[in-house]
N, C-alpha and C positions, 0 to 999 in steps of 0.2 A: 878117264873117259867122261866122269861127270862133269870135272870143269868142261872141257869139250865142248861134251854139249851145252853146258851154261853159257859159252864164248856164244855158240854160235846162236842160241836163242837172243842173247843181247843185240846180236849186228844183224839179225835178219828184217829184213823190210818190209816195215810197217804194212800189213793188208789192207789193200783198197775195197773200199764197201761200194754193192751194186746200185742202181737206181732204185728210188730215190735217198737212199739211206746216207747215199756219198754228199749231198746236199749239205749234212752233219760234218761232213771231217775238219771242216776249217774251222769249225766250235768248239771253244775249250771245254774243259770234262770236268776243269774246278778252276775256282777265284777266287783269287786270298781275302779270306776272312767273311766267307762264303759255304754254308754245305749244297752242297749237291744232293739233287734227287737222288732216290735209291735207283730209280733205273728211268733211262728217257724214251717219252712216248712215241709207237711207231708212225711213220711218215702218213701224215692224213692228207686228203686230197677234200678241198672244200670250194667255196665259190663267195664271192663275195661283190661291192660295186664295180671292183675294176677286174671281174672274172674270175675262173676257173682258175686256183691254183692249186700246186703240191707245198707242202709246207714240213719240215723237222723241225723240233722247239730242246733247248734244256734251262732247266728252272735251279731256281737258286735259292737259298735266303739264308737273311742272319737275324737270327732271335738275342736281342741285344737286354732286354729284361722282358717282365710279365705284361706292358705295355708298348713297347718298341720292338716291331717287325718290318726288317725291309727285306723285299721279294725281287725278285732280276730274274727276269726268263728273255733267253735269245731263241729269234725265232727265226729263220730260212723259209721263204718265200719264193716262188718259181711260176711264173706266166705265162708259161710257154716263149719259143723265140721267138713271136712275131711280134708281141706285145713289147709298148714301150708305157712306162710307167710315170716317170718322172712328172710329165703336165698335168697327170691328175692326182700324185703326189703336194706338188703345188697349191692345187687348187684346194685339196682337203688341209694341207701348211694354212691356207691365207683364209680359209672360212676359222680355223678354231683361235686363230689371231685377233680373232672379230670379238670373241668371249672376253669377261671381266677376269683377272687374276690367272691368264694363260698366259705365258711367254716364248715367244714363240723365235729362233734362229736358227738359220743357214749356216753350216759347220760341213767341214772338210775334214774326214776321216781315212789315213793311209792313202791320202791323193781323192778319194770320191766324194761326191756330192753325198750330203747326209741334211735331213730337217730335224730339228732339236721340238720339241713340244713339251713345256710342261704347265702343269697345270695344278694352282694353289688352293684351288674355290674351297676344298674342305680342308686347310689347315697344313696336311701334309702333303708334299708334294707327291706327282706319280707324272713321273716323266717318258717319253716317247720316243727314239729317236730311230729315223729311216734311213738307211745307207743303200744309197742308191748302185749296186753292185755291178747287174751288166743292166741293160734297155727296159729286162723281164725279170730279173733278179731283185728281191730286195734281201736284206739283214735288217731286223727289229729288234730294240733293244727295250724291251718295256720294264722298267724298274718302280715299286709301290713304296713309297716312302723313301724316296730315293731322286736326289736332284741331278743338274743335268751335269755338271763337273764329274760328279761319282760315276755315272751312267757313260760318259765319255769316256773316264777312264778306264772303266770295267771293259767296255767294245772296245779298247784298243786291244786287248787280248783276241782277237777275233782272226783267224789266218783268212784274208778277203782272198786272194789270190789261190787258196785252195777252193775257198767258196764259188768263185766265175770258172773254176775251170770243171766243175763236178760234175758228170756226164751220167 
């Protein structure tokens, strides 16, 4: 009877979480060579230049010695549907372009448009990068001492396609 039930706890399907918490399921939980927070903060609703959004985040880091820390937090972002993001994604892309010791690229992530941002001005980098999900959706991948190679490949663990479909 126990195996049984152990069978069926393994093949039972995965519980869908309600708004906005579902924002989160396309987000990995862990990243090789990465801990994870003890527990990720609940969905906060804030407002910022390009508006009112909901947002889930999960944070990361690796303590590499007494000196060397790099931090990766993935953030979900939600605009409601009316809003389209992209042109004033752009626009904030092409002003910090303008900065000394920022580098700034257009990258294509799982098929979607994504802007790469990093920025050297104090020595270590802390890179940015915006994946343009649906119109009102975004994924942010902010990484602190962490270049944009690393940061790409970390976000490719990112299920987008669970992310655009979260209701």
């Amino acid at each position: 009877m126990a195996l049984a039930l152990a069978a069926q706890e393994k093949t039972a399907p995965e519980q869908k979480s309600g708004w906005p918490k579902s924002l989160a399921d396309g987000l990995p939980k862990e990243l090789p060579g990465y801990q994870a927070a003890p527990t990720d903060p609940l969905p906060d609703t804030d407002e910022n230049e390009m508006g009112v959004f909901t947002q889930v985040a999960r944070f990361f880091q690796r303590i590499e010695s007494p000196t060397v820390t790099r931090q990766f937090q993935l953030v979900v972002q939600d605009y409601g549907k009316e809003k389209n993001l992209e042109p004033e994604i752009k626009k904030a892309v092409a002003d910090a372009a303008t900065h000394p010791n920022v580098e700034v690229k257009d990258v294509a992530i799982a098929g979607l448009k994504a802007f790469a941002v990093t920025d050297r001005s104090s020595g270590n980098p802390t890179t940015l990068i915006t994946v343009v999900v649906l119109p009102s959706r975004l994924v942010l991948a902010q990484g602190a001492n962490v270049d944009r190679d690393t940061a790409l490949k970390l976000l490719s663990r990112v299920d987008f396609a669970r992310i655009a479909a979260a209701k």
